[in-house]
C-alpha positions as CSV (number, residue, x, y, z in Angstrom):
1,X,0.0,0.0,0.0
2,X,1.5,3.7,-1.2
3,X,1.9,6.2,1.8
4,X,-0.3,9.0,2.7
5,X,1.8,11.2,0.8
6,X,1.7,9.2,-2.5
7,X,-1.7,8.4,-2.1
8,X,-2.4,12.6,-2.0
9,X,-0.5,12.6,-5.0
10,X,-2.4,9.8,-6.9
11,X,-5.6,11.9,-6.4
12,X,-4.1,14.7,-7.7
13,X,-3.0,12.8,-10.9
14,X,-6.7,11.2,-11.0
15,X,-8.2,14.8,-10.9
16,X,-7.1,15.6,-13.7
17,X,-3.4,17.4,-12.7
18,X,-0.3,17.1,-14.4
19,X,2.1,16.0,-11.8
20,X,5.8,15.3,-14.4
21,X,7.3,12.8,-11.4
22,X,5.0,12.2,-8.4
23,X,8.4,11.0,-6.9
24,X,9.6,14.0,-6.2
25,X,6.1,16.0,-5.3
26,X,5.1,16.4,-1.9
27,X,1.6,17.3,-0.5
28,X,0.8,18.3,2.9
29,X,-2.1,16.5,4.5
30,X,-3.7,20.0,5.5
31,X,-4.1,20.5,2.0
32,X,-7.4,20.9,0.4
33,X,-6.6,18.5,-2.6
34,X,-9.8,19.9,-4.8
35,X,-8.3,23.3,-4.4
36,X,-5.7,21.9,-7.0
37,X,-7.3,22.6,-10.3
38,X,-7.2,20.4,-13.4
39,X,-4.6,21.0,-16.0
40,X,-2.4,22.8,-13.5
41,X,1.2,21.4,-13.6
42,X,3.1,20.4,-10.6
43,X,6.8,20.4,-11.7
44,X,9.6,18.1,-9.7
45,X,10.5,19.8,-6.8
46,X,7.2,20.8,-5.8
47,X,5.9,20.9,-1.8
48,X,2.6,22.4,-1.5
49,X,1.6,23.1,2.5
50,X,-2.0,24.7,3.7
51,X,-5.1,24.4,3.4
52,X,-5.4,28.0,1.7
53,X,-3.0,27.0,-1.1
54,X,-4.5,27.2,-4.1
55,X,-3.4,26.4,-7.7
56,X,-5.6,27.6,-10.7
57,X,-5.9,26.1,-14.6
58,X,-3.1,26.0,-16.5
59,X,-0.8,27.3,-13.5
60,X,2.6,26.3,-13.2
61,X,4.9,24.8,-10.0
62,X,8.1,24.9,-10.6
63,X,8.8,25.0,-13.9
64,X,12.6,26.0,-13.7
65,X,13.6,24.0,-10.3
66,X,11.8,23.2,-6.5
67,X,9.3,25.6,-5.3
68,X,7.4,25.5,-2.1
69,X,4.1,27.0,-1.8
70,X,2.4,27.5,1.9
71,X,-1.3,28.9,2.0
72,X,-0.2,30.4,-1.6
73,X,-2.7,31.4,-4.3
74,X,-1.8,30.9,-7.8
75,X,-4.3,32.2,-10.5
76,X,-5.1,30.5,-13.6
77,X,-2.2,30.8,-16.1
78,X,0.2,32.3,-13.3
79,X,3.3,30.0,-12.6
80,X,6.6,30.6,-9.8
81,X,10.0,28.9,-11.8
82,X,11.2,28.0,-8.6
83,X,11.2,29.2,-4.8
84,X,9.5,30.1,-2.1
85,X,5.9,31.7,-1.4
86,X,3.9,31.8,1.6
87,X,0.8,33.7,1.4
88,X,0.8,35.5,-1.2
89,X,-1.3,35.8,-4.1
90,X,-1.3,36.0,-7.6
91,X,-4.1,36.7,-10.6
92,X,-3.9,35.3,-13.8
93,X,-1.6,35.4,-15.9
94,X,1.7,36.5,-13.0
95,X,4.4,34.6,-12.8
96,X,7.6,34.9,-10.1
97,X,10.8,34.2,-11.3
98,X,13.3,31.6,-10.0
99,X,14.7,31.7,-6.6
100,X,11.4,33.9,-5.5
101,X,11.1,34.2,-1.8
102,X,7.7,35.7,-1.2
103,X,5.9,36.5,2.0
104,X,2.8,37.1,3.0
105,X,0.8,40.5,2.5
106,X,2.0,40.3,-1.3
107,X,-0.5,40.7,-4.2
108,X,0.2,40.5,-8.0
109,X,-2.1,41.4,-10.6
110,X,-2.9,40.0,-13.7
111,X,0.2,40.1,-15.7
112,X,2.7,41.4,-13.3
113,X,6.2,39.6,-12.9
114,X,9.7,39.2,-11.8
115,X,12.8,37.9,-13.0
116,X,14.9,35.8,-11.0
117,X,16.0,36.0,-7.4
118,X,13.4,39.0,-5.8
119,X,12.4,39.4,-2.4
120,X,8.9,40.8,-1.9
121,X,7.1,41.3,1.7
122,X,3.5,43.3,1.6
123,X,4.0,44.6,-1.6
124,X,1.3,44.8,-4.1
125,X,2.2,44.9,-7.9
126,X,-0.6,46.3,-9.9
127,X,-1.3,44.9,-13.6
128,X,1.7,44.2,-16.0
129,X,4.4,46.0,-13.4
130,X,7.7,44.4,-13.5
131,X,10.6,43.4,-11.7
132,X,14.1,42.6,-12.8
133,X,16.5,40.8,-11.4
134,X,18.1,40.8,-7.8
135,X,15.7,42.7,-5.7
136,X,14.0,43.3,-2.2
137,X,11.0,45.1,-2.4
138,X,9.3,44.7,0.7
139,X,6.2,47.5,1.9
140,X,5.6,48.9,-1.2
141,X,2.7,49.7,-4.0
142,X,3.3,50.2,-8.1
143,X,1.3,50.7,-10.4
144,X,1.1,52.5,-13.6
145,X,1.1,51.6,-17.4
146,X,-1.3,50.3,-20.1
147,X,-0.7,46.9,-21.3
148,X,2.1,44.1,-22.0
149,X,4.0,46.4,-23.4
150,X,3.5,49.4,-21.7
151,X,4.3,49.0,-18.3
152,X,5.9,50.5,-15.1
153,X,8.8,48.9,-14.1
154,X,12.2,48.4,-11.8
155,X,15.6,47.5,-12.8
156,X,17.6,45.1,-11.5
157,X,19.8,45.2,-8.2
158,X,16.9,47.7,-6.8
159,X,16.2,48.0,-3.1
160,X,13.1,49.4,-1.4
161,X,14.9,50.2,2.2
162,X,11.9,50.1,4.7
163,X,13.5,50.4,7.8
164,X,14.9,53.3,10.1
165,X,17.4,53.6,13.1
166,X,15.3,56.0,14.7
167,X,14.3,55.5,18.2
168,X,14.8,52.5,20.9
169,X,14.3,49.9,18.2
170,X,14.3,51.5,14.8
171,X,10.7,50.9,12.9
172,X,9.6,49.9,9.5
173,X,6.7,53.0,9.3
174,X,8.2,52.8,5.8
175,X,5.6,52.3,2.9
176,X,6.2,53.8,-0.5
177,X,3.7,54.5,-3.3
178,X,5.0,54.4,-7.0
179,X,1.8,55.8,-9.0
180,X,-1.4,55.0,-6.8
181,X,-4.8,52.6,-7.1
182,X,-7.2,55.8,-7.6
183,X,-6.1,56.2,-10.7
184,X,-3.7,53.2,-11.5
185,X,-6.5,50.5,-11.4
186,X,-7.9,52.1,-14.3
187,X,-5.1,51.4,-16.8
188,X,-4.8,54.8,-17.9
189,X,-1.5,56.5,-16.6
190,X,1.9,56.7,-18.0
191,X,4.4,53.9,-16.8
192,X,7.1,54.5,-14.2
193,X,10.3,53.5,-14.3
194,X,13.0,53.1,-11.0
195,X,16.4,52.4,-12.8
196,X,18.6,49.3,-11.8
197,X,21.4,49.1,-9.6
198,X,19.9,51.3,-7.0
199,X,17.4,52.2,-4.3
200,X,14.4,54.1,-2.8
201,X,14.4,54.9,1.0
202,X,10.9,54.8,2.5
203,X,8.4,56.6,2.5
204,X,9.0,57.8,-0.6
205,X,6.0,58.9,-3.4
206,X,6.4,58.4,-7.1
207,X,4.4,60.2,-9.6
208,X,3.3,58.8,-12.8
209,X,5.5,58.8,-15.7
210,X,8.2,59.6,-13.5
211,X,12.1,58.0,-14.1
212,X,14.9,57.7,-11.7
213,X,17.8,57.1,-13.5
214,X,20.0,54.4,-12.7
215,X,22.6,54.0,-10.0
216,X,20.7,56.0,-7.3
217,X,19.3,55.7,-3.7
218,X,16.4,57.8,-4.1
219,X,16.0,60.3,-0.8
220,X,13.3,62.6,-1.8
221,X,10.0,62.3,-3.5
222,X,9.7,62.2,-7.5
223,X,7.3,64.2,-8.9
224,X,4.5,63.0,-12.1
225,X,5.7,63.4,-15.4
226,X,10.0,64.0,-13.8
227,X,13.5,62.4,-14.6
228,X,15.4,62.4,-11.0
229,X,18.6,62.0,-10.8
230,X,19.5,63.0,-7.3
231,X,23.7,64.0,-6.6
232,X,25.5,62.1,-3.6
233,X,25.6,64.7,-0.3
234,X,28.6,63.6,2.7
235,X,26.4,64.1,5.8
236,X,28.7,63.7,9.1
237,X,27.3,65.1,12.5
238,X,26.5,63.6,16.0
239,X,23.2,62.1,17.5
240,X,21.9,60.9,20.2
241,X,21.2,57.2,21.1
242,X,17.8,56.6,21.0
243,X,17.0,59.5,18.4
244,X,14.0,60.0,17.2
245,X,12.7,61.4,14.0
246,X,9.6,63.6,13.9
247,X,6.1,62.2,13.5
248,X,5.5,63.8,10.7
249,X,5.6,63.5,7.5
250,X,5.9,59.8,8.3
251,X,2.9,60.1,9.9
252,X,0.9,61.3,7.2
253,X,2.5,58.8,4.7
254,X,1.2,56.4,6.3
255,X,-1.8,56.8,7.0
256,X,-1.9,57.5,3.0
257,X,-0.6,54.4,2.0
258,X,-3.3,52.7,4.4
259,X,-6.2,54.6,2.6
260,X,-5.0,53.2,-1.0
261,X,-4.8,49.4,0.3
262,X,-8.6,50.3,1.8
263,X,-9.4,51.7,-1.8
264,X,-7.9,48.8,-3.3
265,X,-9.8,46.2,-1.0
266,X,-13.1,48.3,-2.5
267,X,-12.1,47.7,-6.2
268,X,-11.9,44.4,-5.6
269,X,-15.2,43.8,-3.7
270,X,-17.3,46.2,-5.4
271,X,-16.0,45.8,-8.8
272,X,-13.6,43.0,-9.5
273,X,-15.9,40.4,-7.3
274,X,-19.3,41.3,-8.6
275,X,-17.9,41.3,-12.3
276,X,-15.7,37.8,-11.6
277,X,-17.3,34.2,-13.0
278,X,-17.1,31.2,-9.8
279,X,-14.1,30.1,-10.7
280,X,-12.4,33.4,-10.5
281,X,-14.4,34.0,-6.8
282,X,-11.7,32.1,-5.0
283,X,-8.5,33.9,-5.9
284,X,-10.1,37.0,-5.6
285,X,-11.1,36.6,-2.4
286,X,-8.1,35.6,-1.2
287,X,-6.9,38.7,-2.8
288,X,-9.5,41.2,-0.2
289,X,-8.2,38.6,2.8
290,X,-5.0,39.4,1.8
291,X,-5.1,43.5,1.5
292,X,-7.2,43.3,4.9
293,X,-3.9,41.6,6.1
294,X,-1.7,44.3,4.6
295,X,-4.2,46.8,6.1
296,X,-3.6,45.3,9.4
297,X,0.2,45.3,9.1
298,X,0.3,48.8,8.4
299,X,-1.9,50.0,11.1
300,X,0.4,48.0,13.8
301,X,3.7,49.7,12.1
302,X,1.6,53.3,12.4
303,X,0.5,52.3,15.7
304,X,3.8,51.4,17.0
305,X,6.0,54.2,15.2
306,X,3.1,57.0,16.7
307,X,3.3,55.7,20.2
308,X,6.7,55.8,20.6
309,X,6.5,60.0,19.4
310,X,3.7,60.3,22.1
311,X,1.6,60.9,19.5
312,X,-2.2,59.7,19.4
313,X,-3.2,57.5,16.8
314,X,-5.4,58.9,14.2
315,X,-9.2,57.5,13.6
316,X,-8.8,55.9,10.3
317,X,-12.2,54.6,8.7
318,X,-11.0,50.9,7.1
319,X,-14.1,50.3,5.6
320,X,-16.0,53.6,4.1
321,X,-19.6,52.7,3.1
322,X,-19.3,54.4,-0.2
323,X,-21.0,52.4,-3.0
324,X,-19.7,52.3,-6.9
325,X,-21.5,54.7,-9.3
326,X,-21.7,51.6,-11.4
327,X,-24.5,48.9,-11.8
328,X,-22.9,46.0,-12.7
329,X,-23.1,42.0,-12.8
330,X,-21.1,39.3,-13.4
331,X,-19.4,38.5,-16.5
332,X,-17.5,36.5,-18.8
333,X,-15.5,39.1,-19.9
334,X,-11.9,39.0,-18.5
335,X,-11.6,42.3,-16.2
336,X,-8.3,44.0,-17.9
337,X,-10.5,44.4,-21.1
338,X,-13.7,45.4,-19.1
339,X,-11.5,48.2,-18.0
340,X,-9.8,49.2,-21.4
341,X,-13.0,49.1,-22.6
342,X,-14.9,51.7,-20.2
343,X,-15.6,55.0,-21.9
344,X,-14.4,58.4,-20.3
345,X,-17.7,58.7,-18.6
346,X,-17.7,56.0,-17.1
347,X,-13.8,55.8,-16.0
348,X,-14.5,59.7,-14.4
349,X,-17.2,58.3,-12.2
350,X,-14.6,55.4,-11.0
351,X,-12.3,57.2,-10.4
352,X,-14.1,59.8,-8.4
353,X,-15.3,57.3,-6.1
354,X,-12.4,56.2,-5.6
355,X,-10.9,59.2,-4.4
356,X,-13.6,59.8,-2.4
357,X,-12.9,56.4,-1.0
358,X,-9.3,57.1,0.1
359,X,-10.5,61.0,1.5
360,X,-13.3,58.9,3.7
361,X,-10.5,56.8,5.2
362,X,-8.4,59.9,7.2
């Protein structure tokens, strides 16, 4: 008689998944076998753990080496090449280079990608925005672009820096917005692009159709429609232990960044979820769970970096009852060319609510 784990395995196989050598596949017992959809692929190497994992149509495990999904959400079409996600979840069509390591709070849309070896942490990549090579982006949102082939993106050897020194235990009140939801949900801005071999210390704000050239640690904000290059300034003088920095504007930025996951989270329940056909239900929802856990984060890291400042925390409204101009209902038509498709009319009223939205939440 086969073991529990080969017997796991052999149902897979018999549902209809493409498992190349069950040898060398491993599947937890928490996991929820039917959640593994026929015609996915589940490459050698491959340990799925969780009972949230989920793996849609035509997705791909492991396709370039071992892979190891825990509570992970893969999308129809969306593949990992090899690596490590826990977590995190991705729409159709996004795929995570080799040697990913992805934790949880992370959220790719439908075409959105990285090359090989990139670190992402509560960091939400809206459609078609891409990642090179060799980096650590961690508490960050991008959006902006139009397409495939139009689409904001970072080179490679970029870091997002999300931590300060500041105080008895430094923080991570660090997020960074490059482009925003309001309007980058829409598909309508001009790309962005953060140039390789470089960095962005948090919390930083990039404008649409910005560019940072390459080779930079970016220290202030970039403004829409700008090419920064920033010059290198020696800084040597004394501090205190314990220093602390003021509460604003990292206050503020926060609080900011929180109201565009909330607006976000909306999209998706309002829009993306009424629009979506059954089989699309589950990864979206996993989706909202997983913005309500980025909400969360943030909120503790505001908390937490206000406190120490003996500063009150703000009232923030997480879930502002503000309906969608819209009347809509599901459909079979895939949601990237619903939204292409919307006339200016219609994309005005949107948008609008969605910046009322994000005023409602501070």
């Amino acid at each position: 008689m086969s073991d529990p784990v080969s017997q796991r395995v052999e149902q897979l196989v018999a549902h209809g998944v493409q498992v190349i050598d069950p040898r060398q596949t491993y599947v937890a017992a928490d996991v929820r076998l039917e959640r593994i959809r026929p015609s996915s692929t589940l490459h050698p190497g491959t340990r799925l753990v969780g009972p949230r994992t989920y793996v849609g149509e035509n997705a791909q495990i492991g396709a370039e080496g071992p892979a190891t999904a825990v509570d992970a959400v893969f999308g129809p079409d969306s593949r990992i090449d090899s690596g490590f996600v826990h977590g995190a979840v991705l729409l159709r069509g996004a795929r995570l280079g080799a040697n990913a390591h992805v934790r949880p709070g992370t959220v790719l849309e439908e075409g959105a990608s990285t090359a090989h070896a990139v670190g992402l942490k509560h960091t939400v990549l809206l459609a078609f925005v891409t990642l090179g090579s060799l980096i650590n982006f961690c508490d960050v949102l991008m959006a902006g672009g139009t397409s495939p082939t139009d689409h904001s993106e970072v080179g490679s050897g970029f870091i997002h820096f999300n931590f300060t020194p500041w105080g008895a235990r430094g923080d991570k009140a660090t997020p960074s917005l490059v482009g925003n939801v309001v309007a980058g949900v829409l598909l309508r801005e001009p790309r962005i692009f953060l140039g390789g071999a470089g960095g962005m210390i948090g919390p930083r704000r990039v404008g649409f159709g910005a560019i940072a050239a390459a080779g930079q640690v970016l220290r202030r904000d970039v403004a829409a429609g700008t090419l920064a290059l920033e010059p290198h300034t020696a800084v040597a003088r004394s501090i205190a232990p314990g220093h602390l920095d003021g509460a604003q504007p990292r206050g503020r930025r926060n609080a900011e960044y929180i109201a565009q996951l909330v607006v976000l989270r909306a999209w998706y329940r309002q829009v993306r979820m009424v629009r979506a056909a059954d089989d699309e239900r589950v990864v979206l929802a996993a989706a909202v769970d997983t913005l309500g856990e980025a909400i969360d984060e943030r909120m503790v890291r505001l908390c937490g970096f206000l406190e120490e400042r003996g500063k009150p925390m703000p009232e923030l409204h997480l879930d502002p009852n503000i309906a969608c101009p819209l009347e809509l209902e599901a459909s079979t038509q895939d949601h990237l060319s619903w939204v292409r498709g919307l006339d200016d009319d219609a994309v005005a009223r949107l948008q609008a609510w969605l910046g009322a939205v994000a005023a409602a939440v501070a």
